[in-house]
C-alpha positions as CSV (number, residue, x, y, z in Angstrom):
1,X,16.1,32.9,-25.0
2,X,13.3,33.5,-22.5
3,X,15.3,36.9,-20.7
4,X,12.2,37.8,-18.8
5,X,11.2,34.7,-17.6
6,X,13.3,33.6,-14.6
7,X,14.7,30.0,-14.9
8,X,15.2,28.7,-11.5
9,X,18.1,26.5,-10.3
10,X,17.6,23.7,-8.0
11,X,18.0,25.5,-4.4
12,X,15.8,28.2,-5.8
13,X,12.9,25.3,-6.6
14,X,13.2,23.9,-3.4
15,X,12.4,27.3,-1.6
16,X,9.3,27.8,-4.0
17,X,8.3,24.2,-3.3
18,X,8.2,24.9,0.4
19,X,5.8,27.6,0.1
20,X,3.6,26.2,-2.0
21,X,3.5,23.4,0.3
22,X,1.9,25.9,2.8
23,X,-0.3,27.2,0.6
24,X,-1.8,24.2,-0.1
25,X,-2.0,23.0,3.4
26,X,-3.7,26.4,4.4
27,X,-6.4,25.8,2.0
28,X,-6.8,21.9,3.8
29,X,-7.0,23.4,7.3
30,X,-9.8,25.7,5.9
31,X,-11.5,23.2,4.7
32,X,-13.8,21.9,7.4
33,X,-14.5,25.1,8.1
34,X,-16.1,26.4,5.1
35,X,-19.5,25.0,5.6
36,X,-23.0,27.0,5.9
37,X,-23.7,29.7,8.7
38,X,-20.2,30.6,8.7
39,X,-18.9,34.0,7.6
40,X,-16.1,34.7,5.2
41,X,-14.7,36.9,7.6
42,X,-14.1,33.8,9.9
43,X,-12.7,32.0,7.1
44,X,-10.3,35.0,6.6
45,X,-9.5,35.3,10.5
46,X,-8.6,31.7,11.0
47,X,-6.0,31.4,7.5
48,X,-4.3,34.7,8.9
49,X,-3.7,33.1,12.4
50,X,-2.6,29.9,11.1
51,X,-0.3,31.4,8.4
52,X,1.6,34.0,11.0
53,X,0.9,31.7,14.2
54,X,1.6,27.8,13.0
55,X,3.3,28.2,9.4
56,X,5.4,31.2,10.7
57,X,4.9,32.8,7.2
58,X,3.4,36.3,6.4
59,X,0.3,37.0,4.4
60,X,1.1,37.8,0.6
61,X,-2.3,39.4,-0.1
62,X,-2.8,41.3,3.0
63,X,-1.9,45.1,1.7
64,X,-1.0,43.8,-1.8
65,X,-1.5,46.9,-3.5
66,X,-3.9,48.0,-1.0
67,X,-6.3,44.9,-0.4
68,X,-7.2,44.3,3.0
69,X,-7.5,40.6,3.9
70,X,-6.2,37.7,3.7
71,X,-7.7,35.3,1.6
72,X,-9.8,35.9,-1.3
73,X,-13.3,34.6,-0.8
74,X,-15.3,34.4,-4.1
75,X,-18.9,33.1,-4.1
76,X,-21.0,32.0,-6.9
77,X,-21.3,34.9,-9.6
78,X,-18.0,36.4,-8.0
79,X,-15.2,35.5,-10.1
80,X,-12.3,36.4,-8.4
81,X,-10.8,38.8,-5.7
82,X,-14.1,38.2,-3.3
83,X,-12.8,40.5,-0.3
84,X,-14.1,38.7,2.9
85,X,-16.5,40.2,5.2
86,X,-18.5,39.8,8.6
87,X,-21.6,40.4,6.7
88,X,-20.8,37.3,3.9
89,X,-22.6,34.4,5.2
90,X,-22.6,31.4,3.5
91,X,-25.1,29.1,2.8
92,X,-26.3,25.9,1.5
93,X,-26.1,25.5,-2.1
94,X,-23.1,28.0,-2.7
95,X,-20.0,27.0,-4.3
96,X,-16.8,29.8,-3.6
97,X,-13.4,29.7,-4.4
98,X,-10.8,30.4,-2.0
99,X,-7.3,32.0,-3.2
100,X,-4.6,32.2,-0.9
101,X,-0.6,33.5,-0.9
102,X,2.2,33.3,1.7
103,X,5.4,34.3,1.8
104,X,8.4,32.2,3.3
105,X,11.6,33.1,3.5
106,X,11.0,35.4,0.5
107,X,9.2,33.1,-1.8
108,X,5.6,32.9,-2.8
109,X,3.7,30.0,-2.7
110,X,0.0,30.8,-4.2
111,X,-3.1,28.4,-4.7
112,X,-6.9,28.4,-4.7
113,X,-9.4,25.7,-4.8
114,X,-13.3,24.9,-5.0
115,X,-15.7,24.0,-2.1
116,X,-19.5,23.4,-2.5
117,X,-21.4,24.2,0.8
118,X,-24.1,21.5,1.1
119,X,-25.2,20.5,-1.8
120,X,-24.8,22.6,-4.8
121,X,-27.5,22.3,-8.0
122,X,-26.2,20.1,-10.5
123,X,-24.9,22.9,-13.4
124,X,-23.0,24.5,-10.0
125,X,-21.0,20.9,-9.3
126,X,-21.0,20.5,-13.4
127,X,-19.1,24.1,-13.5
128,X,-16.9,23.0,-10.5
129,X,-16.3,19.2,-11.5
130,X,-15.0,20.6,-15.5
131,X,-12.7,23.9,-14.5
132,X,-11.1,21.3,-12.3
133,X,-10.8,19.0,-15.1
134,X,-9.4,22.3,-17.2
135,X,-6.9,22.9,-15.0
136,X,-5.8,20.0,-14.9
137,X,-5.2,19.4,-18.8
138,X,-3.4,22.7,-18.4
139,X,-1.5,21.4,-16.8
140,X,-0.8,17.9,-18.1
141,X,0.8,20.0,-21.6
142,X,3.7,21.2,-19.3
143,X,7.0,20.0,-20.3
144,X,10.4,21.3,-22.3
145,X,9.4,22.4,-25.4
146,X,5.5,23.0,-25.3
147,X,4.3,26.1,-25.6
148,X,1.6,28.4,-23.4
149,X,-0.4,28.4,-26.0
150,X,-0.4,24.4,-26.0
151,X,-1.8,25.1,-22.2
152,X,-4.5,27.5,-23.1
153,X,-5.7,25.6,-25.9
154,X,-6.4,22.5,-23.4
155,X,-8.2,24.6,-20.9
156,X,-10.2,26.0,-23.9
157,X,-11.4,22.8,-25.1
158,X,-12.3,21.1,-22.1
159,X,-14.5,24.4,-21.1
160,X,-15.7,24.5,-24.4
161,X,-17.1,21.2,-24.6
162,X,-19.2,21.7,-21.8
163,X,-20.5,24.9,-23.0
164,X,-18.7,26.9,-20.6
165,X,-16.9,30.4,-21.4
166,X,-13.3,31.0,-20.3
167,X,-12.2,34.5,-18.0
168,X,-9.9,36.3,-20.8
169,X,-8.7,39.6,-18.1
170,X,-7.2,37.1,-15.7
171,X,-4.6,34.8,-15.7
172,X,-2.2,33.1,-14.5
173,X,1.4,34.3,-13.9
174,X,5.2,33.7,-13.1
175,X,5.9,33.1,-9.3
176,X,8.4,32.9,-7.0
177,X,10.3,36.1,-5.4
178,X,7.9,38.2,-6.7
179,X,4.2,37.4,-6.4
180,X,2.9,38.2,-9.9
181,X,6.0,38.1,-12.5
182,X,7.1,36.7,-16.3
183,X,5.2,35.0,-18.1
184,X,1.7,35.9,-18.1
185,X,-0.6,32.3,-18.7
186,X,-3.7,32.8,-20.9
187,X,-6.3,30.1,-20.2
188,X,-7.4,29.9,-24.4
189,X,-5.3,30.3,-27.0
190,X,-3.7,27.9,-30.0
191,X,-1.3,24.9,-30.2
192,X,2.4,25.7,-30.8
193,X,1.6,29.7,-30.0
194,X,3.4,31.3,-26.9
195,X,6.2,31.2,-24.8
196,X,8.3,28.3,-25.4
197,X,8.5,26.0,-21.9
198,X,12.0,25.4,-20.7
199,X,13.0,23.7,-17.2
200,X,13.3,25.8,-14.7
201,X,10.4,28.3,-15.7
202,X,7.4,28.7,-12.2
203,X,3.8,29.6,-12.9
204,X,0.4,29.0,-11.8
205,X,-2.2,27.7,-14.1
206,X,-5.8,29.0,-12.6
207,X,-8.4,29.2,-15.2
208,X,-11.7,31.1,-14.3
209,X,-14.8,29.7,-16.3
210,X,-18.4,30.7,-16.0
211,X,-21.9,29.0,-16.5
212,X,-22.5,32.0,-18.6
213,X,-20.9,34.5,-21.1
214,X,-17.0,35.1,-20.4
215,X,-17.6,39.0,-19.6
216,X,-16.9,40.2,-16.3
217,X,-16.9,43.4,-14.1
218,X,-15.3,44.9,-11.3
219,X,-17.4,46.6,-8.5
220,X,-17.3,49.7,-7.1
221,X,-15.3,48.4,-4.0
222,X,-11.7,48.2,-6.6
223,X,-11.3,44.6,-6.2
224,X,-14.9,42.3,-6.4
225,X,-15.4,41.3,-10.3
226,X,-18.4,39.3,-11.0
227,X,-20.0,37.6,-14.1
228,X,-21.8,40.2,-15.9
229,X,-24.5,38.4,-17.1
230,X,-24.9,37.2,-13.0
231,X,-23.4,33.6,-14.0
232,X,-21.4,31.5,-12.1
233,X,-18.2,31.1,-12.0
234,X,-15.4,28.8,-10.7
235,X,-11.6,28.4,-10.1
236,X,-8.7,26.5,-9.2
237,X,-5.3,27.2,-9.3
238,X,-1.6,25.1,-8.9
239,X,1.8,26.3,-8.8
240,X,3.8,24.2,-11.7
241,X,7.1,24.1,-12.4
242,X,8.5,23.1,-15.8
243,X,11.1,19.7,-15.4
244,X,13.5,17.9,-17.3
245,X,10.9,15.8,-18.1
246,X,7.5,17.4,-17.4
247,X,6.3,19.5,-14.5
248,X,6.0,19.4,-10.9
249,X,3.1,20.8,-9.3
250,X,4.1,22.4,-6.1
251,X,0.9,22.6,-4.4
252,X,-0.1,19.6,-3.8
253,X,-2.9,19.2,-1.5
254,X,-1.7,17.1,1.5
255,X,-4.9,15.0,1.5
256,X,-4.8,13.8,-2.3
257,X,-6.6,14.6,-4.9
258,X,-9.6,13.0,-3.2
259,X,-12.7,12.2,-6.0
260,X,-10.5,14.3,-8.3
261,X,-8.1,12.5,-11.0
262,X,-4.6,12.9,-9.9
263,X,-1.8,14.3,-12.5
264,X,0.3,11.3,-13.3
């Protein structure tokens, strides 16, 4: 028996499905917008307005024990938790991840994705193109029976074969009425280890994986961690839920995949 990891009934899945939906589709209104010139404080401005104004949802970060914005705005050596700002322009060349959470009707729907501004040097799209592709294996072990451990070892490997390191102080987590819950989702690990998957069981999978060494640090401001060694870094993150059969992501981006490989 899992007794700390909730196990969702159908109703309960289709609330979480709905706001993952929006967090998804907040991250494809952004989208045009993230482009050179343009602060992340804009970027943060115009995903608050649409989440309260058009989704008629509430900002899950905003507060969240005590950070101040909306959207999370990491850029190139920052690995997560980038705290958007007037000052933070971007420009051509960069690659930043941006993390967003709402809240609707109680649930949590949580995502982040990759954008290249311009055009990015080749280890920069490299780094992008593979923690997509590491993520996305992640994912593709999800069904009754597997094990976490089954889904960190895939991340591992595909990071690993490109020379890249994998985050170990973040990962992902159990959602659903309660942003950050049971289980915790290591992105490395070994087949067969772990929690044991049963339908029913919401997470996200978003590995973190740098150009560099996998060490990071947290700035002075509480919240900012960076590469230490000044590497980059990228990240994507679903929602997933475990099926009868497999999983469900509950994100999905409302465009497609695009150049990305799907999950079928």
């Amino acid at each position: 028996m899992n007794r700390k990891v909730p196990i969702r009934n159908a109703s309960e899945l289709a609330q979480a499905r709905v706001a993952g939906a929006l967090a998804a589709e907040l991250l494809h209104m952004i989208t045009p917008h993230v482009q050179a010139g343009v602060s992340t404080e804009t970027l943060d401005r115009l995903c608050h307005d649409h989440i309260v104004n058009v989704q008629n949802a509430i900002p899950a970060n905003v507060g969240y024990h005590g950070f101040p914005k909306t959207i999370c705005a990491s850029i190139n050596h920052v690995v997560c938790h980038g705290i958007p700002s007037e000052q933070q322009v971007l420009k051509d060349g960069d690659i930043v991840n941006i993390d967003v959470a709402v809240i609707k009707d109680g649930w949590f729907g949580d995502c982040s994705r990759m954008y290249c501004v311009g055009k990015p040097s080749p280890l920069a799209r490299r780094l992008v193109d593979t923690t997509y592709e590491a993520m996305r294996a992640g994912i593709l072990q999800v069904r009754p029976g597997a094990t976490l451990g089954d889904v960190g070892h895939a991340i591992q490997t595909v990071a690993h074969r490109e020379r890249f390191s994998v985050v170990r102080e973040y990962c992902g987590h159990g959602i659903g009425q309660v942003y950050h819950d049971e289980p915790q989702v290591l992105h490395y690990g070994q087949r067969g280890q772990g929690l044991r998957l049963e339908p029913g069981m919401i997470f996200t999978i978003e590995p973190m994986l740098n150009a560099g060494k996998r060490e990071t640090r947290e700035l002075a401001d509480g919240w900012t961690v960076i590469t230490r060694d000044k590497s980059l870094s990228a990240q994507w993150e679903h929602m997933v839920a475990v099926t009868d059969t497999g999983f469900e992501v509950l994100t999905p981006w409302p465009e497609g995949t695009g150049a990305y490989p799907g999950f079928d």
